[in-house]
C-alpha positions in Angstrom: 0.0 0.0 0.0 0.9 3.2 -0.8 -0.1 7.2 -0.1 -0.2 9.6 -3.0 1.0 12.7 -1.6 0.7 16.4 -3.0 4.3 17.5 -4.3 2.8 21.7 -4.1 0.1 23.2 -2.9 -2.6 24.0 -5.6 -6.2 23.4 -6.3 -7.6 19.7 -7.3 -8.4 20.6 -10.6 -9.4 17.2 -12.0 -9.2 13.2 -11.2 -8.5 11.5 -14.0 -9.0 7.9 -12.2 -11.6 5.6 -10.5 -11.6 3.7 -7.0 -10.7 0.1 -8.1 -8.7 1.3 -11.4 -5.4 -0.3 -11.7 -2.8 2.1 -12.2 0.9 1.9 -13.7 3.9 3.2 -12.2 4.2 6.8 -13.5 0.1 7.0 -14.3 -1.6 10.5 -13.7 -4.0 10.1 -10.8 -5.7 13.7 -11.0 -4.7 17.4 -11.7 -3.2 20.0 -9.7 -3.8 23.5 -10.9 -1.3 26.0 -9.5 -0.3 29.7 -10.2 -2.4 29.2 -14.1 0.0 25.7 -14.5 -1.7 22.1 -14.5 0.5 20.0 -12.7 -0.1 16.2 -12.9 0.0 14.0 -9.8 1.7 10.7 -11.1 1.0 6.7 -9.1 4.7 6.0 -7.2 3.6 2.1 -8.2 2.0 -0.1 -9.8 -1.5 -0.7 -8.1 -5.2 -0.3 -7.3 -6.9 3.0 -6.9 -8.4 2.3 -3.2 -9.3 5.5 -1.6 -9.0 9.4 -2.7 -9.0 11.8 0.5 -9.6 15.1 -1.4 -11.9 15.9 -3.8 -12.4 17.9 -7.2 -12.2 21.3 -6.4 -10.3 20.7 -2.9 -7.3 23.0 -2.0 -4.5 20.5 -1.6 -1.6 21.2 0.8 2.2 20.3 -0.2 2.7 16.6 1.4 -0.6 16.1 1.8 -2.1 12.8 0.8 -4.4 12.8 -1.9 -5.2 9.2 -2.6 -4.2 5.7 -1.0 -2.8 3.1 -3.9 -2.7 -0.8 -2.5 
């Protein structure tokens, strides 16, 4: 299992996954949107979407976990 955290702070602009989606290393989860720049949030590993903690339109703190990969 792993947590997705936020690399910057920004707003959740857009998840681009599902709970129970397998994911590849590298995949974009959602969509940060920060300072006019979309900024993708990318899987660490290989998984299963299990959980999302924010939601679209969230303001996401930097190291803040987004999303919880097993």
């Amino acid at each position: 299992m792993a947590e997705v955290k936020a690399e910057l702070v920004g707003n959740l602009w857009k998840i681009t996954t599902e709970v129970g989606q397998q994911v590849e290393e590298d995949d974009t989860i959602m969509i940060l949107e920060s300072m006019k720049m979309e900024i993708p949030v990318l899987a660490p590993l290989a998984g299963t979407i299990k959980e999302f903690l924010v939601k679209e339109g969230d303001v996401v703190q930097e190291g803040q976990t987004v999303c919880i990969i097993e």
